[in-house]
Structures are given as structure tokens and as C-alpha cells.
C-alpha positions in Angstrom: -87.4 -51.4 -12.4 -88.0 -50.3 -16.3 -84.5 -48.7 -15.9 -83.1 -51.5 -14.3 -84.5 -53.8 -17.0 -83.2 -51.7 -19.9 -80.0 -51.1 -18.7 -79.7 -55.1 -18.5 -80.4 -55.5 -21.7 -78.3 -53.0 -22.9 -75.3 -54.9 -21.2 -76.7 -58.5 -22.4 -77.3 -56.2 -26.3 -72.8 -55.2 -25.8 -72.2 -58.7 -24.5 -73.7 -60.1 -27.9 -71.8 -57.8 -30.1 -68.9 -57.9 -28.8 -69.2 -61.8 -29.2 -70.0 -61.3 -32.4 -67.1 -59.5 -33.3 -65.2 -61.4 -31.8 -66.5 -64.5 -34.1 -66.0 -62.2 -37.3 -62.3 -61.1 -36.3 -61.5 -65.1 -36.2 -62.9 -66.0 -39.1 -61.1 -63.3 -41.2 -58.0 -64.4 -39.3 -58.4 -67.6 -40.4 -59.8 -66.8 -44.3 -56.5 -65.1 -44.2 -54.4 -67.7 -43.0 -56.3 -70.4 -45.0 -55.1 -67.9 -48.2 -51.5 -67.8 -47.0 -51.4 -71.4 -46.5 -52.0 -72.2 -50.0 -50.1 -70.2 -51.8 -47.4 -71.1 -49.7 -48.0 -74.6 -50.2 -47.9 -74.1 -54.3 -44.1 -75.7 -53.9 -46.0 -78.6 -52.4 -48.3 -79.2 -55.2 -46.1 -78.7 -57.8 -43.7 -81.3 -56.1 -46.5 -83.8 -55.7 -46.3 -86.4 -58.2 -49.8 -88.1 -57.7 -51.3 -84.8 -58.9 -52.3 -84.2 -62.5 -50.0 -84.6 -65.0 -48.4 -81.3 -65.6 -48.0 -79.9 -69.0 -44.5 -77.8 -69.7 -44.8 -76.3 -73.3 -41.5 -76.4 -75.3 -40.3 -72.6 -75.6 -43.9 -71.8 -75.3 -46.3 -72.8 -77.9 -44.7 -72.2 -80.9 -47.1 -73.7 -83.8 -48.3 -70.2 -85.0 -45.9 -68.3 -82.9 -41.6 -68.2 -83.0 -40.1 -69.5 -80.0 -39.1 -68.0 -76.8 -41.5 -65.1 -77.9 -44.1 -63.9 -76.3 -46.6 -64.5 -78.5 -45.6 -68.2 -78.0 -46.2 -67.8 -74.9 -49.5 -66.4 -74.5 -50.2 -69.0 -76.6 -49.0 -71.7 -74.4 -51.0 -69.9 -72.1 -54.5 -69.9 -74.5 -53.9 -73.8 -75.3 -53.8 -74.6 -71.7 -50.2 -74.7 -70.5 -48.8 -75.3 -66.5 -45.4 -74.4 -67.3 -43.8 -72.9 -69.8 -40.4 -73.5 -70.8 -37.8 -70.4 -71.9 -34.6 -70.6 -72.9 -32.8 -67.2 -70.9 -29.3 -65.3 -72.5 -27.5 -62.8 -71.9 -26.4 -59.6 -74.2 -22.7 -57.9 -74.3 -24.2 -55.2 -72.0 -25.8 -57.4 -69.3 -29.5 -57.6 -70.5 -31.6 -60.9 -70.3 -33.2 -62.0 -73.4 -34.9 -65.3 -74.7 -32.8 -67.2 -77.0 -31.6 -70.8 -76.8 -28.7 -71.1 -79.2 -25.7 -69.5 -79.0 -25.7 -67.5 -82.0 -28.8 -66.1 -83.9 -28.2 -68.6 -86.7 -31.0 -70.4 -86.5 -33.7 -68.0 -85.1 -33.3 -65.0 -86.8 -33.1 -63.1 -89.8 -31.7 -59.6 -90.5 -28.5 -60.0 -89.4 -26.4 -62.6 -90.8 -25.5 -65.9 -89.7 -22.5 -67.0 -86.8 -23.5 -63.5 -84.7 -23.2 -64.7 -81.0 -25.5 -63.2 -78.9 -23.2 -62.5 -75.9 -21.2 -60.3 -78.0 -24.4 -58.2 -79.1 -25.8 -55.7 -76.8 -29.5 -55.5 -76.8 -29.8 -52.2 -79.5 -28.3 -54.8 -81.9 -30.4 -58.1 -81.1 -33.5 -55.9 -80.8 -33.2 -54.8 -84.2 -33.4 -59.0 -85.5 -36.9 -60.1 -86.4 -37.7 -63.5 -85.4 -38.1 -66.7 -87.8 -41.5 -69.4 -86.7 -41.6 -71.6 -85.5 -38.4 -73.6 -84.5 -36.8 -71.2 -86.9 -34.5 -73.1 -89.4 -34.0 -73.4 -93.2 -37.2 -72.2 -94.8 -39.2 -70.8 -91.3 -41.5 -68.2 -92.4 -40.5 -64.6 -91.3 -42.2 -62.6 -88.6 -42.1 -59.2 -87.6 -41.7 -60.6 -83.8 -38.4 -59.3 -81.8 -36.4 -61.0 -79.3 -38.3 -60.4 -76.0 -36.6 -59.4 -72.8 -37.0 -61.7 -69.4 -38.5 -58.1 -68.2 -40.6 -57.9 -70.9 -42.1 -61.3 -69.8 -42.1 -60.5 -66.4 -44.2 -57.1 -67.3 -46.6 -58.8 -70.3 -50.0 -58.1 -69.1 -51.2 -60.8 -71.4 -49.2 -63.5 -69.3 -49.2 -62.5 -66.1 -53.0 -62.5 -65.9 -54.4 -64.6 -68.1 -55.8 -67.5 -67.1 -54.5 -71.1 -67.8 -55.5 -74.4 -66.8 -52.7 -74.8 -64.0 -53.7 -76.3 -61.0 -51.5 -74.8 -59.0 -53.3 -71.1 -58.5 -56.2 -71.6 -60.8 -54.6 -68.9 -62.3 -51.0 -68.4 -63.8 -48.7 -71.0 -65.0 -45.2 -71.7 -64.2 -41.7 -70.4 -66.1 -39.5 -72.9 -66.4 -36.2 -70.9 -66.7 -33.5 -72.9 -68.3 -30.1 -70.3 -68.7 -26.6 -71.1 -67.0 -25.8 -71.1 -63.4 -24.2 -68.1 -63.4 -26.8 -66.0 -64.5 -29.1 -67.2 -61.2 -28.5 -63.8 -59.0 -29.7 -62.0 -62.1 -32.8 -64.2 -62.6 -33.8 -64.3 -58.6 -33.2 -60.4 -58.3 -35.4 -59.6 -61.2 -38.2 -61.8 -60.4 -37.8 -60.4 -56.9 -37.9 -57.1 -58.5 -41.1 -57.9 -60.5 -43.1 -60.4 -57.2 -42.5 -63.2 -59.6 -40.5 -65.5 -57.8 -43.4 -67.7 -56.7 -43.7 -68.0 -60.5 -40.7 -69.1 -61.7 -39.0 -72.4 -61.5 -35.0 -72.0 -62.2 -33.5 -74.7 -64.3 -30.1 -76.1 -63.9 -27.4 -79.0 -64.3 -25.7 -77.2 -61.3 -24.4 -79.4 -58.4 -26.2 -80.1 -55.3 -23.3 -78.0 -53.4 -23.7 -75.4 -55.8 -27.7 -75.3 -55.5 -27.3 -75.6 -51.5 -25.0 -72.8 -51.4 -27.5 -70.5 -53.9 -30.0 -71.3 -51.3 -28.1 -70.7 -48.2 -27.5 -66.8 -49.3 -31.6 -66.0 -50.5 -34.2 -65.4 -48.1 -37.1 -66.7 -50.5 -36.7 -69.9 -52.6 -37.7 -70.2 -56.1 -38.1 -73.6 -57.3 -35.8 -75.1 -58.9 -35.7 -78.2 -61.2 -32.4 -80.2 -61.9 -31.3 -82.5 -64.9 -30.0 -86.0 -65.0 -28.6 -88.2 -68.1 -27.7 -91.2 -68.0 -28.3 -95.2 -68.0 -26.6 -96.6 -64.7 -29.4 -97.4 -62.0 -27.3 -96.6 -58.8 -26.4 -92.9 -60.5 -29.7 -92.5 -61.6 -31.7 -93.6 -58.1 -28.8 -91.5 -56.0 -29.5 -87.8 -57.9 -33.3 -88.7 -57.9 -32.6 -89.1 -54.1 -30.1 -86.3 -53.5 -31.9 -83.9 -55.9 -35.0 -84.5 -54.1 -33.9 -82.9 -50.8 -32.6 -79.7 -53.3 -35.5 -79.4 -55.8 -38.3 -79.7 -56.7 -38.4 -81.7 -59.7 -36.0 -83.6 -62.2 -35.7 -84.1 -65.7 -34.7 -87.2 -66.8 -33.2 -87.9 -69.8 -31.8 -90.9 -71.8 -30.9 -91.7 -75.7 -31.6 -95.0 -74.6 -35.6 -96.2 -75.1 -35.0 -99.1 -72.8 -32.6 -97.1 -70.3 -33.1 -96.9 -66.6 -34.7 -93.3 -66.5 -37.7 -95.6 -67.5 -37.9 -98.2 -65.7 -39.4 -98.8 -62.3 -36.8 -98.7 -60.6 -36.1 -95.0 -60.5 -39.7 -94.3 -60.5 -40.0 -95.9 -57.4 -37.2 -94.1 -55.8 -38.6 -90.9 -57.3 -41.8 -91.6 -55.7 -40.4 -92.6 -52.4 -38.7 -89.4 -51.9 -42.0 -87.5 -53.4 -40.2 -85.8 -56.6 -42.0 -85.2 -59.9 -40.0 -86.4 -62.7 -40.5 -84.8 -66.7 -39.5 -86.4 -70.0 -39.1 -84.2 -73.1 -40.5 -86.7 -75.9 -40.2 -83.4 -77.8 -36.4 -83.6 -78.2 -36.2 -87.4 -79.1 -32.4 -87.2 -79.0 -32.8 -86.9 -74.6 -35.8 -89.2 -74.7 -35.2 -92.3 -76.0 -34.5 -91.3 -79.7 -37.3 -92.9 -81.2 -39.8 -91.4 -79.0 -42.0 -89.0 -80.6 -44.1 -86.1 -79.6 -47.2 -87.9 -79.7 -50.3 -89.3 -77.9 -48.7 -92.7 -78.0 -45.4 -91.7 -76.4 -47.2 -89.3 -74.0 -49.6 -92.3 -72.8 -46.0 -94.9 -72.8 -44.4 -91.9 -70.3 -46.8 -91.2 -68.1 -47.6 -94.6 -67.4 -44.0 -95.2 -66.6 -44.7 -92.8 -63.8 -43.8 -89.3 -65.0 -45.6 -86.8 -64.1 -44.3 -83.9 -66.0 -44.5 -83.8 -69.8 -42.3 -81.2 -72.1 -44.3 -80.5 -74.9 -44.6 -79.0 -78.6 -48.2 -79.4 -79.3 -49.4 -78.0 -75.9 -53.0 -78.4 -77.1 -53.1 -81.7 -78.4 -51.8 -82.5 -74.6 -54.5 -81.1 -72.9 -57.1 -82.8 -75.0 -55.0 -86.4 -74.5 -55.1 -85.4 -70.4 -59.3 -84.7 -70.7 -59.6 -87.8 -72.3 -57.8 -89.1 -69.3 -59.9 -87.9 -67.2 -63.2 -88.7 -68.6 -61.4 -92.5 -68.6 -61.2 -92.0 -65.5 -64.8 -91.1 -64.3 -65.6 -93.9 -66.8 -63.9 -96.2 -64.3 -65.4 -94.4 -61.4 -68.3 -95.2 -62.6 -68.1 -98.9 -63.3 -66.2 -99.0 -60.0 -69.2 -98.0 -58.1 -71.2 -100.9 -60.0 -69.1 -103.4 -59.4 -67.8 -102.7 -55.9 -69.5 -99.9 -53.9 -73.3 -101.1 -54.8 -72.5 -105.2 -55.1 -71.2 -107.5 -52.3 -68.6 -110.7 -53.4 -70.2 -114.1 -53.0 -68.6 -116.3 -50.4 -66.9 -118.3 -52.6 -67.3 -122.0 -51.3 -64.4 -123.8 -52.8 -60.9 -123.6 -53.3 -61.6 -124.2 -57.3 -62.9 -119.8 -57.4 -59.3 -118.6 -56.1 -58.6 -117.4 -59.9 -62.1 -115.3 -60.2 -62.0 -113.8 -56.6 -57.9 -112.9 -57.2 -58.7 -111.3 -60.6 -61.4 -109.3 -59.1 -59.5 -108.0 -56.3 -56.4 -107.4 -58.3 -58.3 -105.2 -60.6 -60.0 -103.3 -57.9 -57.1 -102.7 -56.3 -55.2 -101.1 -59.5 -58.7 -99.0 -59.6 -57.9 -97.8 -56.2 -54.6 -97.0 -57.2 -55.7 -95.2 -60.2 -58.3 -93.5 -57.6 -55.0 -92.3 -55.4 -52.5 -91.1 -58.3 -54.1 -88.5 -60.4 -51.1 -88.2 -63.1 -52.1 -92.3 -65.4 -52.1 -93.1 -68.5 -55.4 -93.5 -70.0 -54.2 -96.5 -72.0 -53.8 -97.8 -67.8 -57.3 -96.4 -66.8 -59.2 -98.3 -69.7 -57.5 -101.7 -69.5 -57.9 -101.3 -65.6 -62.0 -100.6 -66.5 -61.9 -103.5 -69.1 -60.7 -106.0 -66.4 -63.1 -105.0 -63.2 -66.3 -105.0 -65.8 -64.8 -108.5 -67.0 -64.1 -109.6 -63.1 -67.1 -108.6 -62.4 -69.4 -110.2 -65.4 -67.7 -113.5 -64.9 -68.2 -113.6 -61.0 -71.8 -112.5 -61.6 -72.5 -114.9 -64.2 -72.3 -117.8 -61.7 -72.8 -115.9 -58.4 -75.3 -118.8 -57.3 -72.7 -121.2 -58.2 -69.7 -119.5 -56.5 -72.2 -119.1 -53.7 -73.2 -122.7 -53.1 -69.8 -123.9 -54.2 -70.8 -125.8 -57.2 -69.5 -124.0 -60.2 -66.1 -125.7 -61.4 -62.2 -124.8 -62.1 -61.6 -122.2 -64.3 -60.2 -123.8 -67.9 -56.8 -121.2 -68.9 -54.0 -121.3 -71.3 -51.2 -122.1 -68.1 -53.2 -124.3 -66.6 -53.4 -126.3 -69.9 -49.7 -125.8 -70.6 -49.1 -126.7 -67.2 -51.3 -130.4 -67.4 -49.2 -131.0 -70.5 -46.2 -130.5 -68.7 -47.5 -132.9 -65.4 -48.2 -135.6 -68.0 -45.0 -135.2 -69.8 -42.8 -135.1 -66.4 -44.6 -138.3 -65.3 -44.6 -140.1 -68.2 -41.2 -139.8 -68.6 -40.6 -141.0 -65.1 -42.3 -144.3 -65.6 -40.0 -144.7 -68.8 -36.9 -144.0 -66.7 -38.0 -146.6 -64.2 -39.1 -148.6 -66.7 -35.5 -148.8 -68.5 -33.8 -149.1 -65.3 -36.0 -152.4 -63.9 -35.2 -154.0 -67.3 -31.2 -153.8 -67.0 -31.7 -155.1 -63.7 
């Protein structure tokens, strides 16, 4: 019987490990696919436009660093970048390098000016130094060379430091603007270097053209297209068709009350889920008096982009916390005023105008609550009303209760007694005139 009885439990002892295991190889199956899932879904976030606002530095950071360097970008990195914007060439014996211009003109020093980089080969550019800043008349000189898109690729500083980007908690985005026809030389290279979840390719290409790129590549980089223009139907059709093709769009106007602005395109932008980015760094595409400032960052974003190109990459960042902490401000409030309090019953027709501002300004909360890429000039005049809502209705909540308290005294409804008066007093003049003729 002892035997019998140990053997048994032996068996029921197997029975429990092997259930057991079987629980463990699951949950790794899972951890893994959970992991997969999410990074494969990074194209989702980034196309997301309720998320946080994203920040896309300028050539990098380029304060205390030249541009397209990488110092300036390690920098965008350190001051809390989610993308960073290059500018991508190519030398006379087929190497990438970052330079925007043309020539080395305005950059670089060294060399001479009207020296066009296409006709260089790399032994020549590399031997420029770089100016910083945005180069120009006057930029200080640096002993900083003109990197290599490898170079970047290979950086240890970039590739794993870490940045604010919510995308992978870790690295932040290249925005790779260079012309079309240098695409199979970008993709293959950021194949070549497991980079191509990392870059976002940039381009005024058609939608045939971008559809074709696609059709011949077995893993997609994101890709981010351009529009310029005033006309709402052209405007609302490539937000539309670009949506289905990329996966954001830059919008751009010289124009400060053109249609890239207005609601109209934001709408479609967010009906097809597309972010959209503005560049108040290069006022020229952005509205020409637009500046790249707090003020103009809080005027964009609460026209609905959700992508900001930037200069002062830190300055940003702080404006966004600030947006944030608004924010919880109004979460807090909200929680006072709705959560933990109940409406009176509002007894009479005379309360319609307290009740409808209190629920108008709860529900922009909730929309605040939904989107997180607002303006924090939105947030705090949304918190400013629901307090005021609030105050008012609780002043008198006896009142409202029993349905005793009376009509609200406002500017229209002044204007609007005047007018009644005025419309009926003429009446009785007109009548007047015309029973006298008679």
C-alpha cells in the first residue's frame, strides 16, 4: 500500500509540473508577443494624433552645436527630442552626408564659397570644418566635420541614449529629408544598420511614386509627405490621400490665416487619423510672421497639430511640461467639480444658461481628457470656466434647487431687450403713421 501510495503521488507530483510548465511556456509566449506587439505598433503611435505633442528638432539642436552634426544631435537628444530632423546629400562618389544646401556656402569654412557638394567626393567635404550654428555670415568656427548618414547610424551616443520619446522610451526618431531618388540608398543602409524602425523618410514625392517605393520593400519605413498651399479642397484631398501612404504631413503655408490652419483640414486630418507638423522655425512655410516661440507653439498646437519642428528643442519640452502640469491642474478641479459633486435639479427654465455653461465646460475637459497633444493656453481657460461654472452654480445650489433663484443678467441679453424695445417701438410708430393718413 506505501508503494502504491508513493507511486501516486509521484504521478499526481509529474502531473503538477508538467502543469506548471506548461503555465510558464504561455506566459513567455505571451511576454514575447506582448513585446513584438509594441514595437510593431510604434507606426501606430507615431500616427496617433491624440498622443503627446511630438517634438522634431530642426537639424538637431543646434544652439551650441552646427547643424546636421552630430553633436547637434546628441544634443537634440540630451534636451529631450522625439524626432530629429536631418538634411541627407550625396557626394560625387556616392556617399551620404548631412548637408542641406546645395553648396558649402553657407555651412562651411575651409574651402571657398559656390563648391557644390555633389561634385565633391567625400576626401574633399571631410576635410571642411563646420560653422555653428545655422552657419552664415559671422557663425563661430568649429573643429566639427560633415558627418556621414553611417556615421549617424553607427554613433553610440545616439543610438542609445535615452530621450523623452514616447514611442520606445528609448530612441527618438530621424526625420530624413533628401530627394526621392536617394530612397533605395537610405532604406538599404538603415536596413544594413536595423535602423529602419528608426527612421522616418521625408518627401514631396507623389502618392504613385510613394505606392510604387512601397510595393518593391518588404519592411516599411515611415514616411512623412509635404503639402503647400491655401486652397481647402487641395489641401483636405492630400491630407486624405496621404493618409492611406504615410504616416504624417507637413503642412505649410506663407499665409498666417491660410487653410493649413484652420479647422477644416484639421478635421479631415483627424478623421483619417494623420498627425500633422508645422515648422514655426522657418516662418517663411509657416505663416511668415510666426515665430519660434511659446506663443506660436501654444497658437499651433491648439489649431490641432500635433507635431512641432523646432529650434529651441528645450524651451519645447519645458512649454509641453507646463502643459501637462495644466493639465493635472484641470484634473484636479475636474474631480471637484464633477466626479465628487452632483448638479442640482434645476427647477426652472430661467437656470438653462448656468447648467449649459457647466456642461459645455465639462465636456471641453473631457475632450482635453481624450486628446493628449492641447494647448495649455486651451487647458487653463478650459479650468478657468468649470471652476467658474461650478462657483456660480454652487453659490445658489439651494436656489437652483427649489427653483427660486432668477434669470441670469448678460451683455446679449441686454443688447437683445434693447433691440425688442427698439423693433416694437418702431412698430407702433409705423402703425401709428399709417392710421393718421387714413
Amino acid at each position: 500500500d506505501k508503494i502504491i501510495i508513493t507511486m501516486y503521488r509521484e504521478i499526481e507530483m509529474n502531473i503538477y509540473k508538467k502543469i506548471i510548465t506548461v503555465f510558464l511556456a504561455v506566459f513567455i509566449i505571451l511576454s514575447l508577443s506582448s513585446a513584438v506587439f509594441a514595437e510593431g505598433n510604434k507606426t501606430d503611435a507615431y500616427r496617433d494624433y491624440t498622443e503627446k505633442t511630438l517634438i522634431v528638432a530642426h537639424k538637431g539642436s543646434c544652439e551650441n552645436a552646427p547643424e546636421n552634426s552630430i553633436r547637434s544631435i546628441n544634443a537634440a537628444v540630451s534636451n529631450g527630442a522625439d524626432i530629429i530632423e536631418i538634411d541627407v546629400r550625396v557626394t560625387a562618389d556616392g556617399v551620404l552626408v548631412l548637408m542641406e544646401d546645395e553648396t558649402v556656402e553657407r555651412t562651411c569654412y575651409g574651402y571657398g564659397e559656390n563648391i557644390v557638394v555633389s561634385e565633391m567626393t567625400y576626401d574633399e567635404l571631410s576635410s571642411l570644418k563646420l560653422l555653428d550654428g545655422h552657419g552664415g555670415y559671422g557663425a563661430k568656427q568649429t573643429e566639427e566635420k560633415i558627418p556621414t548618414l553611417e556615421e549617424v547610424f553607427k554613433d553610440r551616443d545616439f543610438r542609445y541614449a535615452a530621450s523623452s520619446v514616447y514611442l520606445d522610451g528609448q530612441k527618438p526618431l530621424l526625420l530624413i529629408d533628401a530627394d526621392w531618388n536617394l530612397r533605395d540608398r537610405i532604406y538599404n543602409l538603415a536596413k544594413e544598420y536595423n535602423k529602419l524602425d528608426e527612421i522616418i523618410l521625408y518627401t514631396d514625392a507623389s502618392a504613385d511614386e510613394i505606392t510604387a517605393f512601397k510595393s518593391d520593400i518588404l519592411t516599411e519605413p515611415m514616411i512623412m509627405t509635404y503639402f503647400k498651399g491655401n486652397v481647402i479642397f487641395a489641401a483636405t484631398s492630400n491630407v486624405k490621400k496621404d493618409s492611406i501612404i504615410a504616416d504624417g504631413i507637413h503642412l505649410a503655408t506663407a499665409n498666417p490665416y491660410g487653410v493649413v490652419f484652420g479647422a477644416t483640414v484639421q478635421n479631415k486630418a483627424g478623421e483619417s487619423g494623420i498627425r500633422t507638423m508645422a515648422s514655426p522655425c522657418i516662418p517663411a512655410i509657416c505663416g511668415k510672421v510666426m515665430q519660434d516661440t511659446e506663443e506660436w507653439w501654444d497658437y499651433l498646437i491648439g489649431k490641432g497639430f500635433s507635431m512641432i519642428m523646432t529650434d529651441h528643442v528645450a524651451e519645447l519640452k519645458a512649454y509641453l511640461d507646463d502643459c501637462d502640469e495644466a493639465k493635472a491642474e484641470l484634473e484636479k478641479i475636474y474631480k471637484t467639480t464633477v466626479t465628487q459633486w452632483t448638479l442640482p435639479p434645476f427647477n426652472s427654465d430661467n437656470f438653462h444658461d448656468y447648467k449649459l455653461a457647466y456642461t459645455n465646460a465639462v465636456s471641453a475637459a473631457e475632450k482635453i481628457f481624450a486628446d493628449k497633444s492641447y494647448a495649455r493656453s486651451d487647458i487653463q481657460q478650459t479650468a478657468y470656466e468649470l471652476q467658474k461654472a461650478y462657483d456660480e452654480i454652487n453659490a445658489h445650489y439651494d436656489e437652483f434647487e427649489a427653483g427660486t433663484a432668477g434669470l441670469t443678467i448678460t451683455l446679449p441679453r441686454i443688447l437683445l431687450c434693447i433691440v425688442t424695445v427698439a423693433v416694437v417701438v418702431c412698430a407702433e410708430i409705423y402703425v401709428y403713421k399709417k392710421k393718421k393718413k387714413a
